[in-house]
C-alpha positions in Angstrom: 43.2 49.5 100.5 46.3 51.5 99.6 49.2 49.1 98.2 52.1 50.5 99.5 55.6 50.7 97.1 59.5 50.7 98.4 61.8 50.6 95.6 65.4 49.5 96.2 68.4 51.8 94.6 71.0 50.4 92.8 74.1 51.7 95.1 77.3 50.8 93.3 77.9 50.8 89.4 80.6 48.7 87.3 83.0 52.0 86.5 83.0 53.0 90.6 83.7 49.2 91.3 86.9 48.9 89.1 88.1 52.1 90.7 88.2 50.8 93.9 89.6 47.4 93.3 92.5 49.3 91.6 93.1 51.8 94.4 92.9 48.7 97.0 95.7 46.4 95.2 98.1 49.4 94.7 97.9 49.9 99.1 97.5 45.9 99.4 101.4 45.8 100.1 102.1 48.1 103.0 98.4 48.5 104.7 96.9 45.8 106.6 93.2 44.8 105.3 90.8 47.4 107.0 87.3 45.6 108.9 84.8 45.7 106.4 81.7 48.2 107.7 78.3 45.9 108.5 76.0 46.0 106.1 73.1 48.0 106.2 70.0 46.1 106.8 68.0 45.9 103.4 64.4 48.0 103.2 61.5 45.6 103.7 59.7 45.8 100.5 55.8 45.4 100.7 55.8 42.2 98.3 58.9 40.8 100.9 57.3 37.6 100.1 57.0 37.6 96.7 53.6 38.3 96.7 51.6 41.7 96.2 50.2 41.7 99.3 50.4 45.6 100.9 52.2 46.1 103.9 48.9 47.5 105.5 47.3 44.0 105.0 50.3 42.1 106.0 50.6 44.1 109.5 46.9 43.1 109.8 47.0 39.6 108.9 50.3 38.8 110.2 51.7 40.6 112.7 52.2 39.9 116.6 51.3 43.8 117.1 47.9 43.6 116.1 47.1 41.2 118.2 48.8 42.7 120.9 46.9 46.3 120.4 43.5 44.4 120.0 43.9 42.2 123.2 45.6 45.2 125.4 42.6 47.9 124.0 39.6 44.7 124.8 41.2 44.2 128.9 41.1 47.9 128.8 37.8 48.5 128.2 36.6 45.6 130.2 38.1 47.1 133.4 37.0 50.5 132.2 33.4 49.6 131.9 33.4 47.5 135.0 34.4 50.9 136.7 31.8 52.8 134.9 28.6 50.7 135.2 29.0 49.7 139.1 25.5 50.4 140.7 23.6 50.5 137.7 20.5 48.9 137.0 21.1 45.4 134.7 19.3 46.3 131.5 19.5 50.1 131.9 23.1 50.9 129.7 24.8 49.9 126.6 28.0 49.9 125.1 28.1 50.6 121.2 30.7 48.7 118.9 31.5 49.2 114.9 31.8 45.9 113.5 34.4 45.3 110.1 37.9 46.0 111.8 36.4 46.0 115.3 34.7 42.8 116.0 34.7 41.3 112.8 38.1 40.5 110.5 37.7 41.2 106.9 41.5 40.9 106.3 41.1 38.0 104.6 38.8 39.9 101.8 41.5 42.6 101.4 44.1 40.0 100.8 42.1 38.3 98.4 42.0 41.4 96.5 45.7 42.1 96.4 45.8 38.3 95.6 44.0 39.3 92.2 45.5 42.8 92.2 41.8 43.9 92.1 40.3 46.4 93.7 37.5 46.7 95.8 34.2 46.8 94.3 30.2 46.0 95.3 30.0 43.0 93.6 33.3 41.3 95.3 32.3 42.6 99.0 28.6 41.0 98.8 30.2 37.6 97.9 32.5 38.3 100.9 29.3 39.2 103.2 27.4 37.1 102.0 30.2 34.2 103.1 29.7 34.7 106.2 33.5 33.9 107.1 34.8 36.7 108.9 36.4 36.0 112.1 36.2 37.4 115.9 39.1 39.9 116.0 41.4 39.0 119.1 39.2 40.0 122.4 36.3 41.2 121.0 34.1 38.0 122.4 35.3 37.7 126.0 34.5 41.6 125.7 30.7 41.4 124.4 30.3 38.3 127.1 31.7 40.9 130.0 29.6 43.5 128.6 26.3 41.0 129.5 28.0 39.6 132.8 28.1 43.3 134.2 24.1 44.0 132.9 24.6 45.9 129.4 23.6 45.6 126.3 25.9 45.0 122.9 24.7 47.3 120.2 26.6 46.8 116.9 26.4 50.4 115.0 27.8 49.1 111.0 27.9 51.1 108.1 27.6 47.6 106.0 24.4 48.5 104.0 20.9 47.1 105.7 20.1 45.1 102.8 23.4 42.7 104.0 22.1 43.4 107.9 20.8 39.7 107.9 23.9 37.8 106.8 25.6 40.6 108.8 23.6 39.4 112.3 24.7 35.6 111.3 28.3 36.2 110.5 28.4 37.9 113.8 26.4 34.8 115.7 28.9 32.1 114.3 31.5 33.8 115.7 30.2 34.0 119.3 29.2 37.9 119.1 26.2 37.9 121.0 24.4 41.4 119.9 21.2 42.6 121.1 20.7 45.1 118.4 22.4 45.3 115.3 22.0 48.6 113.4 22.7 49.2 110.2 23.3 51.8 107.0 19.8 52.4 105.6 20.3 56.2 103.8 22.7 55.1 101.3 24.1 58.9 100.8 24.4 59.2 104.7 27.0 57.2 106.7 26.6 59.4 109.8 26.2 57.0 112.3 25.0 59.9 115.0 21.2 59.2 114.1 21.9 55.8 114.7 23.6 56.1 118.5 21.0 58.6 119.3 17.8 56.3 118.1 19.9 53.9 121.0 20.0 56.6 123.7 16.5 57.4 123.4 15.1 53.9 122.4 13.6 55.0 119.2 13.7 53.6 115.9 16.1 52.2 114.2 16.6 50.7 117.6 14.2 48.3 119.1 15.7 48.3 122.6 14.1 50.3 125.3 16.1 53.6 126.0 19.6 53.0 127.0 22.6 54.8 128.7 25.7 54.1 126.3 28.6 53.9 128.5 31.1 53.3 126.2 32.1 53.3 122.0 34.4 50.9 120.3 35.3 51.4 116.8 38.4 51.7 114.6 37.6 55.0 112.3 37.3 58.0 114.5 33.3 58.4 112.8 32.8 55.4 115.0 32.4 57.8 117.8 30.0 60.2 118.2 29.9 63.7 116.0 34.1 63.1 115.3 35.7 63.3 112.1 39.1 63.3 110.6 39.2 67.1 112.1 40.1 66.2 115.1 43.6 65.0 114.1 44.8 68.8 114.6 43.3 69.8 117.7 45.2 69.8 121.4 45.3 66.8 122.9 42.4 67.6 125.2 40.1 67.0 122.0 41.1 63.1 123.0 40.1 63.2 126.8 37.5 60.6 125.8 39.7 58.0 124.6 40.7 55.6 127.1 37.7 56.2 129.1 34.3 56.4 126.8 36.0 56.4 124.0 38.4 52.6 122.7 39.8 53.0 119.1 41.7 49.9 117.4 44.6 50.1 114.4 43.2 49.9 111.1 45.6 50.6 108.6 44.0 48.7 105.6 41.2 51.8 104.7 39.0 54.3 106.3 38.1 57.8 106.7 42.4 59.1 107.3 42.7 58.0 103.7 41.7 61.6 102.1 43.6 63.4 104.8 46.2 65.5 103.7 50.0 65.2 104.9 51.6 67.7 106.9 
């Protein structure tokens, strides 16, 4: 929910202009006319449109890459988890996914915000919720329907508040997410979602699923995976050994826990 800025410099005043249109008629005579350079390619401005839409939403809404990275990262885990739950019992394992920016697309909210140059608040996102219009983000349906081909469970792990867990569970049936359990936020001064994969694990409540062996996380904030936070940005790259394998993370560029992180 960052609008970005890019502000264009003026390159060439009036004085610097006469200057050189002097100096060029004096050599006109004895020089032939020299190629003119190419012009540099103009900076894309985050309103390129004319609108005040961020660049962050625009990538989300728009582009070919995000559909791209959500398609390549959904056949990736498909043939990861197909790998990973060969011989085991249908019924006995799980795989956990996030929902907003992971299954779910509230792009269309954040650009209705920029829209009104508002920002977010509670009042807006309920309406929003309470819509029910978010859409499947690219592969995230043929996923959950591999997920319950190979004999696992689809546990959606949200930090949307549980008091918008109903219109939450119906948003995500219009859409053809078929989840067996959908937890969400109920301590509103803790978003740790690591009670929340553990109650899954060891089939205790919140859950209402017997105890289950979670294969695999998909989420697009690193707190989507269990006990990470924006700490593990500066550690070796061995700190990411999960990723790829228990681990899928999609692009969200629009908001989430990076935005406090400070730049190097």
């Amino acid at each position: 929910m960052r609008a970005l800025t890019v502000v264009s410099a003026r390159l060439a005043g009036a004085a610097s202009l006469a200057l050189l249109l002097g100096g060029a008629a004096g050599c006109a005579a004895h020089q032939a006319p020299a190629t003119p350079a190419p012009a540099a390619a103009p900076a894309v401005a985050p309103n390129a449109g004319g609108d005040s839409i961020p660049l962050s939403v625009r990538w989300f809404r728009a582009s070919a890459e995000r559909r791209a990275a959500y398609l390549q990262s959904y056949r990736t885990a498909g043939a990861v988890l197909e790998r990973r739950s060969a011989g085991l019992p249908a019924g006995s394992w799980a795989v956990i996914l996030d929902a907003d920016e992971t299954v779910i697309d509230n792009s269309p909210y954040e650009q209705e915000l920029a829209e009104r140059q508002a920002k977010y608040d509670e009042a807006s996102w309920r309406d929003w919720v309470l819509r029910e219009a978010a859409a499947a983000l690219p592969g995230a349906v043929g996923f959950t329907e591999r997920v319950h081909a190979l004999g696992g469970k689809v546990v959606i792990v949200t930090n949307r508040d549980d008091k918008y867990c109903d219109p939450t569970r119906a948003n995500l049936r219009k859409v053809g997410i078929a989840a067996d359990e959908v937890l969400c936020k109920t301590d509103p001064k803790n978003g740790s979602k690591d009670p929340r994969f553990e109650s899954v694990a060891a089939g205790m409540p919140p859950s209402t699923l017997p105890a289950l062996q979670v294969l695999m996380w998909v989420g697009d904030n690193i707190q989507d995976f269990p006990r990470l936070t924006q700490a593990i940005r500066t550690a070796g790259d061995g700190a990411f050994a999960d990723f790829g394998e228990t681990y899928i993370v999609l692009p969200n560029p629009m908001y989430g826990s990076w935005e406090r992180n400070p730049l190097p």
